[in-house]
N, C-alpha and C positions, 0 to 999 in steps of 0.2 A: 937297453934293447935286448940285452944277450938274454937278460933274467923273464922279458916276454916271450923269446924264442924258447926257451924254457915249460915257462907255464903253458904257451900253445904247446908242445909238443904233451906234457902230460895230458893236458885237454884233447888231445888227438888219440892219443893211447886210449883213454877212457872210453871217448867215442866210439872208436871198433871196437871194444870189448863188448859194448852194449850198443852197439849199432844193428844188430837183427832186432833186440827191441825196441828200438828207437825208431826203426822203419817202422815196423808193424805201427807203433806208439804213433808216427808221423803219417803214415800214410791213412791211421784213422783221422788224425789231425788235417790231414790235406784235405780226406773226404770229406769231413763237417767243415771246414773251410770253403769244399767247392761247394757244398751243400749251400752254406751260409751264403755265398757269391749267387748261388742261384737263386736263393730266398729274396736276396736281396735285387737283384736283376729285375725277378718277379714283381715284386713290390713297387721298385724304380717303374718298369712297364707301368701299373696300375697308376701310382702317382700320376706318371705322362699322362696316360688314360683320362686318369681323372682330373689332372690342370687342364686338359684341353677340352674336357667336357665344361669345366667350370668356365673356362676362357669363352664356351659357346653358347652358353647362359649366359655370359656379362655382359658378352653379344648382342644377345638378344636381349637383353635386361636394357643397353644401351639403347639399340633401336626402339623398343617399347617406350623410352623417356623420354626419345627424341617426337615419339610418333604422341605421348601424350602431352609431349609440351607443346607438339602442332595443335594437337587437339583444345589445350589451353588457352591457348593465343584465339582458334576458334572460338573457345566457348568465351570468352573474353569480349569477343566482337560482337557474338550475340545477346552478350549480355549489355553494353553500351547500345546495342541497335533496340534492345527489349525498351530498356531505361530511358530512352528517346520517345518510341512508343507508347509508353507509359505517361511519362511529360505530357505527349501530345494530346492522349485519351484524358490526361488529367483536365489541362486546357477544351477540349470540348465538352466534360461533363461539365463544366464549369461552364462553359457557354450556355448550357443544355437547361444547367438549375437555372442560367439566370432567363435563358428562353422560355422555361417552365411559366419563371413567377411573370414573365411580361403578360404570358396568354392568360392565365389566373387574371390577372391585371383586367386586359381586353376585355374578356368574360365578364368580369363584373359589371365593366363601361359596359359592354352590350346589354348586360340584363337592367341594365338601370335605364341607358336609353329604349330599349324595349319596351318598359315600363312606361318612359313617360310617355313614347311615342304610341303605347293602349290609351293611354289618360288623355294624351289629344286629340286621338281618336273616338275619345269619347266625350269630351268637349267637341269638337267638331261635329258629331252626331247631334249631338245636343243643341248647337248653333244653329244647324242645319233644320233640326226639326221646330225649333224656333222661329225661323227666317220661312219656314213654310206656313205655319202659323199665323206669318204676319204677312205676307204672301195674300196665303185666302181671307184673311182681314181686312188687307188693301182691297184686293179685288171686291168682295160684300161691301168695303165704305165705298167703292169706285161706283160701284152699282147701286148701291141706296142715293151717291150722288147722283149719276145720271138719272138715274129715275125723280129724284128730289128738282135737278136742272128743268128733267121734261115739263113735271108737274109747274113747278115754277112758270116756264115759258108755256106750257098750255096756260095757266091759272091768269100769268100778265096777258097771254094774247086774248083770253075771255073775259078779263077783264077790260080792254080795250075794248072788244067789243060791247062790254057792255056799255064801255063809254061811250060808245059812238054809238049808238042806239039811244043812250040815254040822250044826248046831245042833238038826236034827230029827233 
């Protein structure tokens, strides 16, 4: 210890010898040190600045994830509500073709009973005008009868009388 007590003291000697330079030397050292401390304060501030601008972007980075996983889950539902919709409109077109081919169907039935019901309508024209036909047929045989019955019963009753004339 004696041999430190020693070398400090030379070390102290040395120091005032050169301790006006040393100040000057130190106190430009101090300055760029405060300098430095302030650079760095400076800096330190921005940093702050700028983690708490970044922390209010995460923020909002967070809220926006929250707001479009809300949105997610919406768009989710409508898309299960669409896909129902869908299903169902599938199920009516489907009704729809097969309601289509029933009326195609019907349609034809009607054009063909259409058809026949022209065709017995024209059979029945036909009948009709036949049965008229035989109609004024009947009636002219009805009346060449009656007139045939008259002649008849005048001809028997002139003849009677002839016989009873002839007989008297």
């Amino acid at each position: 210890m004696a041999d430190d007590s020693l070398v400090d003291d030379g070390a102290a000697e040395d120091q005032t010898a050169e301790s006006f330079y040393d100040f000057e030397t130190s106190t430009s050292k101090v300055s760029d040190l405060v300098k430095k401390v302030e650079a760095l304060e400076r800096e330190r501030s921005e940093l702050v600045k700028e983690n708490n601008e970044v922390k209010e972007r995460v923020k909002k980075w967070e809220e926006e994830v929250l707001g479009l996983k809300s949105e997610k889950e919406r768009m989710q539902e409508v898309v299960k509500k669409t896909e129902e919709e869908r299903k169902a409109l599938a199920a009516i077109a489907s009704r729809a073709a097969d309601l289509e081919t029933e009326v195609s169907r019907l349609q034809h039935d009607l054009v063909s009973a259409i058809s026949d019901g022209d065709e017995s309508n024209a059979e029945l024209r036909e009948v009709r005008k036949a049965l008229e036909e035989k109609k004024a047929s009947l009636n002219k045989l009805e009346k060449e009868k009656e007139a045939t019955e008259e002649s008849f019963v005048n001809e028997v009753a002139g003849a009677k009388k002839a016989k009873t004339l002839v007989e008297a």
